[in-house]
Phi, psi and omega in degrees: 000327190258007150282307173323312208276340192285271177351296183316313184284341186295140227272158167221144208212110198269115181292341176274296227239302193131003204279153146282095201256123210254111180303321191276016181232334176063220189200113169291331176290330175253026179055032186267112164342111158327115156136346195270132161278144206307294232285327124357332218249116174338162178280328203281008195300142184226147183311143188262029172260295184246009164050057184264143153327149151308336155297006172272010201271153157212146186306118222253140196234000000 
């Protein structure tokens, strides 16, 4: 269980800009909760810096 709960924090990283999408901080700007994990995150969600897919994101290690 507390390997899942690791896993759930990691960090996303917007491949176009650099932006960092941090789970224990969310994104205030796209109304995402502290606390959400990337997986968590609407599809439709877009970097709130360069309005990049979510799918540009990758898992910051």
């Amino acid at each position: 269980m507390m390997e899942e709960n690791k896993k759930k924090l990691i960090s996303y990283r917007c491949c176009h800009c650099g932006y960092i999408y941090e789970p224990l901080k969310g994104c205030e700007k796209n109304k995402v909760k502290p606390g959400t994990c990337f997986e968590e995150v609407p599809q439709d969600y877009r970097c709130p810096v360069c309005k990049s897919k979510k799918s540009g994101f990758v898992p910051v290690k």
